[in-house]
N, C-alpha and C positions, 0 to 999 in steps of 0.2 A: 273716662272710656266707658261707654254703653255695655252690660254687663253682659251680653252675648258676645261682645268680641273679646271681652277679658276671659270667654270662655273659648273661645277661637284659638286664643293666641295661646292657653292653658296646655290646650291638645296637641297644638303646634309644637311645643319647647318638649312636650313629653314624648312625641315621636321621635325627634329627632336624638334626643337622649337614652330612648331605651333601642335606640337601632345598633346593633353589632357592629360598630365601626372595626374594621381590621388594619391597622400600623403595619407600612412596612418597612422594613430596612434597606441601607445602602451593603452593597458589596466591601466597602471597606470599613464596614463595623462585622467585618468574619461571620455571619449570620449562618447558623446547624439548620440543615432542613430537616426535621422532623416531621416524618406522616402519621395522624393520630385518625388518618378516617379514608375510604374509600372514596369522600365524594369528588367529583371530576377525573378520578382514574382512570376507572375504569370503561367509558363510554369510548372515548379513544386510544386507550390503553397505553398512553403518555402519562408519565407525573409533572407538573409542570410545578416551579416553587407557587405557595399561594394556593394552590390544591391540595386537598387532605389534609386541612389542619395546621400546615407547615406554612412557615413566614415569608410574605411573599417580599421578594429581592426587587425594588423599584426603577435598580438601572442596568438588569439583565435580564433574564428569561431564562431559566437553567431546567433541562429538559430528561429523565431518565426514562428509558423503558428497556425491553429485552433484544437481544441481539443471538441471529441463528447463526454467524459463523463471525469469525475473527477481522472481516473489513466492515463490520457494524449494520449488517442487514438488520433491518426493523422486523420483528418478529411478534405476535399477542402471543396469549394475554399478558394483561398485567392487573393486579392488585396490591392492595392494602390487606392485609391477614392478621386477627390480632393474636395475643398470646393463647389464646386455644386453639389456636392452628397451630401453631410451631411447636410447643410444652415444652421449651427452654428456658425460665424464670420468666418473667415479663417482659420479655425479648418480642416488636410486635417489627413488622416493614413492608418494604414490595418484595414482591415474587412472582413470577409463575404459576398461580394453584392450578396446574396439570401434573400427572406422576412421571413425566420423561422429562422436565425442565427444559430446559434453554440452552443454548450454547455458554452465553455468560448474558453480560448489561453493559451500558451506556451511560455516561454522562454527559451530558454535551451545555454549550451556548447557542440558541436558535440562532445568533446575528451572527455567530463566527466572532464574537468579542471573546478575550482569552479572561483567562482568571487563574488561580489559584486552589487547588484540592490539597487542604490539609488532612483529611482523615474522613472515615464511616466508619459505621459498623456491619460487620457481615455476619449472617449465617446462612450456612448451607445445614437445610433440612432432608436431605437423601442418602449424603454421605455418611460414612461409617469412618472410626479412626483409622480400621487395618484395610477401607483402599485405599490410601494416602493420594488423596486428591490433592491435586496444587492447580493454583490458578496464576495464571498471568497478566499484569496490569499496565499495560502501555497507554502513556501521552502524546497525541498530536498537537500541533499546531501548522493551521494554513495545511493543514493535509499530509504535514511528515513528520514521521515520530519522532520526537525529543525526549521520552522517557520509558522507563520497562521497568519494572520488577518481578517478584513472584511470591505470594505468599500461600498458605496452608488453608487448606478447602474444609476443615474439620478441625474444629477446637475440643479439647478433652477435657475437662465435660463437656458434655452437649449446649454448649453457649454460644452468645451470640462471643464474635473477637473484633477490639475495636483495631481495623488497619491503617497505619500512617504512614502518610507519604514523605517521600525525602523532599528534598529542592529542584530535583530533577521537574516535579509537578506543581511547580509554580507559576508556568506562564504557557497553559494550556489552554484550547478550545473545544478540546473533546477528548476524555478517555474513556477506555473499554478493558474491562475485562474476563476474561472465560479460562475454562476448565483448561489446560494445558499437561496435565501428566496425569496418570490413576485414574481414581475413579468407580463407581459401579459398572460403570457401560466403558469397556476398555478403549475404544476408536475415540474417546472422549467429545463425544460428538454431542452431547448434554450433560448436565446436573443442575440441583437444585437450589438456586441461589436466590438469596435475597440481601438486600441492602436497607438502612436508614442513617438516621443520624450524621448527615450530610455536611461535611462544614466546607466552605469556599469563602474566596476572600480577593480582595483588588491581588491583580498580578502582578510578579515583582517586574519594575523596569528593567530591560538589559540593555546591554551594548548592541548597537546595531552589527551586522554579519563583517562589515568594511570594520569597523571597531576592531570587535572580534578579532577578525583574523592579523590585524597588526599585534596582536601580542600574544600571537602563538606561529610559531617557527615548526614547519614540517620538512625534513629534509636530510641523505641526498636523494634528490627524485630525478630520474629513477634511481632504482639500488637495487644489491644482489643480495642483502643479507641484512641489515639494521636500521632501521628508521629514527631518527634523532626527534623528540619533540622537543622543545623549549616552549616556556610559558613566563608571562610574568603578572602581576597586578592579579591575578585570578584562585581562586580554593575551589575546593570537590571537585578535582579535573582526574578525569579517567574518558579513556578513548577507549572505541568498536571499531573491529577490523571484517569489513564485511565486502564480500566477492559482488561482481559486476549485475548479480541479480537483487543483491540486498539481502544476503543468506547471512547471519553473524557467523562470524568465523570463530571469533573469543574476544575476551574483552578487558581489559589492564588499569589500574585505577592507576596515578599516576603520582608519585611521591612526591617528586623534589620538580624544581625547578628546570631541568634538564633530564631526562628519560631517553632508553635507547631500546628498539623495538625489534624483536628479533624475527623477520619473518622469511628464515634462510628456506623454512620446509616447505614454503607455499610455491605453488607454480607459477610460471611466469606468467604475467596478466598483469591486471590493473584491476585495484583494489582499493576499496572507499577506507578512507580514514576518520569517523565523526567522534569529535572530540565536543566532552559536555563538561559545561562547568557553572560556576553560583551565575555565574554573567551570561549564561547562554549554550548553541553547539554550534561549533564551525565545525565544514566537512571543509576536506580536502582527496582526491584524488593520489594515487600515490603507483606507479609503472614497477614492477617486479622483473629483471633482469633472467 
């Protein structure tokens, strides 16, 4: 080989070896999104996996940014902050760097594919311990929620706190959540939240809704005083009793295999029955006498 293309081919093998190749991962290798940098945040004030540092997921799209009220309005800014913003240990994430924050954030799938939210880490940098902020964390899927919780808006000390999810958020396409009690600003109508350390993962299969509902028994419908559940082949089963608007009424985790529902004080109407469990939620309707 003529000693100009041995030097050709020399530059060739060294480019292609000193270029930044970036590995991504599958969803069902649990992949943490971790954001280590501003870049691609902030111009649309979307995180998308793959931006900032953080590992891009090759057969999803997993998308966070800020949210101005409780049905996921998109809201700016968004950043990457590192731990000289926050002065919680090396605690760094996104946030809002405005002083009135957000309502809460977003997690979502751009295609609507569902997945799995094991856990993040959260700090809120506005709150204080004595206004006992709580926040609320609901899962959809296909646009109706299958999952709620609520955790603590202020860790003591001033630390990031890593939040995990039950099962309930295993087979989601989008959650959300915000400020729901306390507070600085008491209408809790913002605060200061940021998230990292992202982990998701393939979702769990479940039973389809026809499945579902053959092995859970609601009934007598109507009725003037007791609801009967029966369940079988299913764990972590606790039912929501919620009026014709979708308001929770309360909410009953469910022991044994047979459960008896007292709902003699409610008025008469008709009232949603959504029962969640490892396998999925059937709703059922239920007529109050």
């Amino acid at each position: 080989m003529p000693f100009f293309m041995m030097k050709k081919y020399f530059y060739f093998l060294v480019g292609i070896f000193s270029f930044p190749f970036t590995f991504g991962q599958t969803l069902s290798s649990a992949p943490t999104l971790t954001f280590t940098s501003n870049t691609g945040i902030s111009a649309d004030n979307i995180a998308t996996d793959g931006e900032g540092g953080s590992v891009n997921i090759t057969d999803i799209d997993i998308q966070i940014y800020n949210i101005s009220n409780t049905a996921g309005a998109f809201v700016s800014p968004l950043s990457w902050e590192n731990a000289g913003f926050y002065t919680a240990g090396t605690y760094t994430g996104l946030t809002a760097n405005v002083g009135t924050g957000t309502k809460g954030m977003l997690i979502k799938s751009v295609s609507g594919a569902e997945f799995k939210l094991h856990q993040f880490a959260y700090l809120n940098w506005g709150e204080s311990q004595t206004d006992g902020a709580v926040n609320t964390i609901k899962g959809y899927r296909n646009g109706i929620e299958v999952a709620s919780t609520t955790f603590q808006g202020y860790n003591n000390p001033f630390l990031s706190n890593t939040i995990l999810l039950s099962t309930a958020f295993e087979n989601v396409d989008e959650v959300r959540f915000y400020i729901s009690a306390g507070g600085y600003q008491g209408a809790q109508q913002y605060s200061n939240h940021s998230i990292n350390a992202i982990q998701v993962s393939s979702p769990v299969l479940r039973l389809s809704e026809f499945e579902l509902k053959s092995k859970i028994q609601v009934y007598p419908n109507p009725t003037s005083n007791n609801v009967k559940i029966d369940f079988q082949d299913l764990e972590q089963v606790n039912v929501e009793v919620l009026d014709v608007n979708g308001r929770k009424l309360f909410s009953q985790q469910l022991e044994n295999n047979s459960n008896a529902i007292n709902i003699e004080d409610l008025s008469s109407g008709i009232y949603i029955f959504k029962m969640h469990s490892n396998q999925g939620t059937s709703i059922s309707k239920v007529i109050k006498n």
